[in-house]
N, C-alpha and C positions, 0 to 999 in steps of 0.2 A: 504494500500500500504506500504510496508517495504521499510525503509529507503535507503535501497539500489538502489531501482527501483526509489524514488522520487530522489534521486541524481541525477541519469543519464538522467531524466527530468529536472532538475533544469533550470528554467527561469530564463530571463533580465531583468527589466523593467526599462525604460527611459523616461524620459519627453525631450523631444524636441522641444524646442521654444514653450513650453505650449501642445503639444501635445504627449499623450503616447502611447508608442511601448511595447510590448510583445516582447519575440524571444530566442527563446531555448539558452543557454550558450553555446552549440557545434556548434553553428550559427557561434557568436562573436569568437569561439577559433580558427574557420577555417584559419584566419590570426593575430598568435599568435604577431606579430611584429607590426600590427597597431595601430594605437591611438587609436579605440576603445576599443580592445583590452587591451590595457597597462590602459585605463580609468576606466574599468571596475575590471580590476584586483586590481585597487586602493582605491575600495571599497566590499571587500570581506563582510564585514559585511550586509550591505545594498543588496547587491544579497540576502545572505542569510535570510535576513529577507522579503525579497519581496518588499522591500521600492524602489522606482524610483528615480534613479540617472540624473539630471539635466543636459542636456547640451545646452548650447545657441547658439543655430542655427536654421536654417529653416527649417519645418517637412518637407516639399515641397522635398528639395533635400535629405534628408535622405530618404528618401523611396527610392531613387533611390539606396543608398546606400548599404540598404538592400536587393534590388534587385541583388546586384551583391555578397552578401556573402552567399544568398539562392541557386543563380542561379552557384556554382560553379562547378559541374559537366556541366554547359554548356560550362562555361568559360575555363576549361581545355580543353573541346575538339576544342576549337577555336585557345586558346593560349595556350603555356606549360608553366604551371605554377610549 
């Protein structure tokens, strides 16, 4: 795979209260203004090396969270975002 094609692939990975997420970085960019967002971007090294970045919180409700940066084509057509 040429480095080009693995870029525009480029993953997340996060540890969340002990538990790890995967999730494409065009997931997280969707809302460039959020704290994940700005979390993530504060550790460019750490993406880049595929190391998972810690956050302490409940995995419980991050899933849901993730559910609403996946599901944004739904959300647009509900709200205008």
């Amino acid at each position: 795979m040429s480095s080009r094609a693995s870029r525009s692939q480029e993953f997340v990975f996060l540890n969340v209260g002990g538990q790890s997420f995967k999730l494409l970085s065009s997931t997280v960019q969707r809302y460039p203004e959020s704290l994940l967002a700005k979390m993530v971007a504060e550790f460019p090294d750490m993406v880049e090396k595929e190391e998972e970045i810690y956050i302490d919180r409940s995995p419980k409700y991050f899933e849901w969270i993730l559910e609403v940066y996946r599901s944004l084509s739904l959300i647009q057509g509900i709200v205008k975002i």
